[in-house]
Every structure is written in C-alpha cells, then in structure tokens.
C-alpha positions in Angstrom: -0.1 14.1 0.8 3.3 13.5 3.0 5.0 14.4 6.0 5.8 17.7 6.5 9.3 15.9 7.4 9.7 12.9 5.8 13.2 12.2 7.3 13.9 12.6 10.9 16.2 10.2 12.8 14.9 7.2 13.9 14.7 8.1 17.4 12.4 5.7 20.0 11.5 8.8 21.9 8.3 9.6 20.0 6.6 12.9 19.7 2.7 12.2 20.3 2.4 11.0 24.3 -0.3 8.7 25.3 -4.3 9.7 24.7 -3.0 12.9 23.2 -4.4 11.8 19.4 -7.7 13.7 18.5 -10.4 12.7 16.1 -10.6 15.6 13.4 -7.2 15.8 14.0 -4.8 13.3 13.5 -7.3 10.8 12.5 -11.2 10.5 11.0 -13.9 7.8 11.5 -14.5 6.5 8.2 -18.0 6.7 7.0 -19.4 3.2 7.0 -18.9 2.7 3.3 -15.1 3.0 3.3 -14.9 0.7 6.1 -13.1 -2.7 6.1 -14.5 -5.7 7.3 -12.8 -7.8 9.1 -9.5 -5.5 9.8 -9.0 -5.6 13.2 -5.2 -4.8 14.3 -4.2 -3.9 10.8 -3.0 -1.0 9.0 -3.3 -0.8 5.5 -2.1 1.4 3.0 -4.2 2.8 0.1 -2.4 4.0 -2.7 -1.5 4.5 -6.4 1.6 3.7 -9.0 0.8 6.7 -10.1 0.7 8.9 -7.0 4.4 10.9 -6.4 3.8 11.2 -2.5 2.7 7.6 -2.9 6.5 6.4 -4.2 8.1 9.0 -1.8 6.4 6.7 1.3 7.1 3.4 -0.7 11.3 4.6 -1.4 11.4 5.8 2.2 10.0 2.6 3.9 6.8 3.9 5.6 5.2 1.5 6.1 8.0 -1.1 6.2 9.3 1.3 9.7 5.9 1.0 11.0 5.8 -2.9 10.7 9.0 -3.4 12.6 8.4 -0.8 15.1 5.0 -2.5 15.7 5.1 -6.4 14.7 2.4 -7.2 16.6 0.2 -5.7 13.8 -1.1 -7.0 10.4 0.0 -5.2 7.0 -1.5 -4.8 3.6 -1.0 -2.7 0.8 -3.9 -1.9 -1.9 -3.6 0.1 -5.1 -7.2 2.5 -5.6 -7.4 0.2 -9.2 -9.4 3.4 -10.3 -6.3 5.4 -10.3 -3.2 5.4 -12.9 -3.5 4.7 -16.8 -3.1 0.8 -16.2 -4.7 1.5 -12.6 -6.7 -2.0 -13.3 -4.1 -3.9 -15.0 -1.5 -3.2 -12.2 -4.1 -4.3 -9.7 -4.2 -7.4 -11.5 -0.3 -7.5 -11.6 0.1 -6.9 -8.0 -2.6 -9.6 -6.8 -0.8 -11.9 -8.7 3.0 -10.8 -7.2 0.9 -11.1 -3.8 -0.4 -14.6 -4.4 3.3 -15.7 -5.3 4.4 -14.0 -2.4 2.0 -16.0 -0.2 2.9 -19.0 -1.6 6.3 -18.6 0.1 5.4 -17.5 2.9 6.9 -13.9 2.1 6.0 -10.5 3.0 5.0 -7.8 0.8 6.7 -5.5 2.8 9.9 -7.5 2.0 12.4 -5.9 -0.4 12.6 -9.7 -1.7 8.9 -10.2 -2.4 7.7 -9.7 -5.7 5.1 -7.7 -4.9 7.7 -5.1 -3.9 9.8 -5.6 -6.9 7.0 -5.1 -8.9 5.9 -2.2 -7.0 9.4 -0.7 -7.1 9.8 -1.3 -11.2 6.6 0.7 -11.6 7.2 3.3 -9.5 10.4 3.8 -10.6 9.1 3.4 -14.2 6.9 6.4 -13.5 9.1 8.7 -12.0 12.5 8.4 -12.7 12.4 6.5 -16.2 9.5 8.5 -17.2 8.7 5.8 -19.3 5.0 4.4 -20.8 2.7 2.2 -21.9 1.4 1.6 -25.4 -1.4 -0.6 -24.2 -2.4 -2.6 -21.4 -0.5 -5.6 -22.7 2.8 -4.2 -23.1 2.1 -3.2 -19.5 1.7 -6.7 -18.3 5.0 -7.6 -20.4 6.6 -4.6 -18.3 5.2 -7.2 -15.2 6.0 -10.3 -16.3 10.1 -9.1 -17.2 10.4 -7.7 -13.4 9.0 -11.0 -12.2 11.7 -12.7 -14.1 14.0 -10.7 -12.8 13.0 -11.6 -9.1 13.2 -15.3 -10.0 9.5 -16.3 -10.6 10.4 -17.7 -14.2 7.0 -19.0 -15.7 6.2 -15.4 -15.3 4.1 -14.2 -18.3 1.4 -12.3 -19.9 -1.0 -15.1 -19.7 -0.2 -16.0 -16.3 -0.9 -12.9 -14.9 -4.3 -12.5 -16.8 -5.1 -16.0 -15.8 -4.8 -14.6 -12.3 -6.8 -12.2 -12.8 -9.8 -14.4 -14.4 -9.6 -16.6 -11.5 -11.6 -17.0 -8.7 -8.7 -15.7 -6.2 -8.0 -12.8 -9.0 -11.5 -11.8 -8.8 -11.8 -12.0 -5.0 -8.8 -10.2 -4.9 -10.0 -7.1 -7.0 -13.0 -7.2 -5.6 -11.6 -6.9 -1.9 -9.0 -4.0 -3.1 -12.0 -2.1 -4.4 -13.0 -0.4 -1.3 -9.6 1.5 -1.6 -11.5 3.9 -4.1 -13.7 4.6 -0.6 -10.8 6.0 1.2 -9.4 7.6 -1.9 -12.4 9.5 -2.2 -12.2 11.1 1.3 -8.0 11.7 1.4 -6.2 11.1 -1.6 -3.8 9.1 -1.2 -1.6 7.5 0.2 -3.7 6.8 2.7 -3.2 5.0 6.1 -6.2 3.2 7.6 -6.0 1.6 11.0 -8.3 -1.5 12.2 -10.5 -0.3 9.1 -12.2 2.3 10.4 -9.9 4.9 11.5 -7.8 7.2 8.5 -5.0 8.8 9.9 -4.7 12.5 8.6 -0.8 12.5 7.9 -1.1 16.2 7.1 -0.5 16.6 11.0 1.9 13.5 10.9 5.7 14.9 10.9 8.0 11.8 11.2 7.7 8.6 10.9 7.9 8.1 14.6 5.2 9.9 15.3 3.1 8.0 12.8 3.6 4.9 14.4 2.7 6.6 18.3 -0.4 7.8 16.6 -1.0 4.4 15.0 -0.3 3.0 18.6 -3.1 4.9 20.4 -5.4 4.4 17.4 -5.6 0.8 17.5 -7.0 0.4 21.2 -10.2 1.9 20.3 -12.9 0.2 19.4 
C-alpha cells in the first residue's frame, strides 16, 4: 500500500479539517486481537524488509515527518517477523540495533541510530543491490558489518544472537509479534494509532494529511 501522492510539498495547511475523519474510511477499529496494550499516544509502524511500499515510506521519511510535525507523540517501528526470507533473523537484528540505540538515548527515527542504518542497509540490499542471503548466518554477518559501519564495533554474529537468546531479546520478539495481527488485516506498512485505530492510507494522499488524520485519531478513546 502507499499514498496515492507520496510527494506533495510540505505545506502546514493540511487537507483533512477537524472531525472530518470517518471510521471505515480513513481509519478501522482493530479487532481486539491486533490491539496493543499499553499504546496510548503512539503511532507505530508495522512493516517488512521485504515490503517495496514499505522502503518507499522508510526513503521518504514518513514516519520521521510525522514525529516532527507531532512531537508530542510516542514512535515505534516493528517488522511482521513472519514476513521476508530472514523475516525472524532481522527481527532479531533490529531488537538488538534498538537496544543499542536505547542505550544512548537515540532515536530510531534518527538517521544516526543503528536501527535506521540497519534498516536502510537492508532495504537498500533488497531493492537496489538486489542482493541475498545464503543462510541466516551470512544474514547476521550482513548485520553485524553495517553496525560496524555506524560505529558499534563489538558488533558480531554472536552478539546479535546473544540478543536474541536473552531475556530482553525474547521480550522483544515477543512484543513485535502482534504486528503479524495488523498485517493480517492491511498489509503493510501499516500505521496504528494509540493501538487500536489502523489508518487506511489508501485514502491518505500526502503526508500532511496523514498526520491531520493521525491528529483527530488520537483524541478518541
């Protein structure tokens, strides 16, 4: 799924006005099995390495737009683990970027964090490089090189699957595993708003109007 235009300017006057959202519209109730639990004033984004309208979002700074238009908000990003070739193993990869990342105090939204980088090597890796994977441990060597790259230099096979065996590795998957929920019902990317409310961004056209939409969605209840 993606905007119908994915690049208008980034105007302030923004196309939905207030109470004009509709549900069956631009948004749905998720069923109570793809809820989040504790998600209040957040918006996450599900999505997949693997997913080409997923990467358009990720080089155009969705997301990213959204945070700084509304910083008020809390931000994640989970990858459907069920999705992709190495759909587990970069789960595993990108909860440990992530736990680096907190560690400093840095956003995954940041171009700096690792999570991005790692995000961005993958993607890019995907579809521009057209390259793959032998296996799922020359994936994780894939990991650990971009990792280096961004500085984090104890960055290694085992590390990451040390992460992964941990007890924060296994929190982590376990947390990201209600993506597959929202996958089910929308694809992805998808765009879920105090963790009950998907936005349908079939009938979103800019990012502007994305975030009015988000806006309105996250006063109700």
């Amino acid at each position: 799924m993606k905007f119908k235009k994915l690049f208008l300017a980034f105007s302030l006057l923004l196309a939905v006005g207030a109470n004009a959202i509709t549900e069956g519209k631009e948004y749905i109730k998720l069923p109570k099995q793809a809820e989040f639990n504790n998600a209040q004033n957040s918006v996450i984004e599900i999505f997949s390495y693997g997913c080409i309208h997923c990467y358009n979002h990720f080089k155009n700074g969705t997301l990213k737009f959204v945070s700084e238009m509304l910083p008020d908000l809390k931000y994640d990003e989970w990858q459907v683990h069920q999705m992709g070739v190495f759909g587990f193993e970069m789960s595993d990869v990108l909860g440990y970027a992530k736990s680096l990342d907190e560690k400093n105090d840095l956003s995954t939204l940041s171009a700096k964090s690792n999570f991005h980088q790692v995000l961005k090597g993958f993607f890019e890796d995907a579809f521009v490089n057209k390259k793959s994977y032998k296996n799922g441990e020359e994936f994780y060597q894939r990991a650990a090189s971009i990792l280096k790259a961004n500085g984090v230099q104890n960055a290694s096979v085992k590390a990451i699957i040390d992460y992964a065996n941990s007890k924060d590795g296994k929190a982590y998957a376990k947390l990201t595993s209600q993506a597959l929920e929202v996958a089910k019902i929308s694809g992805t990317p998808g765009f879920v708003v105090n963790g009950k409310y998907l936005i349908n961004i079939e009938h979103v056209n800019s990012q502007e109007e994305l975030v009015e939409i988000i806006s309105e969605i996250i006063k109700l209840k």
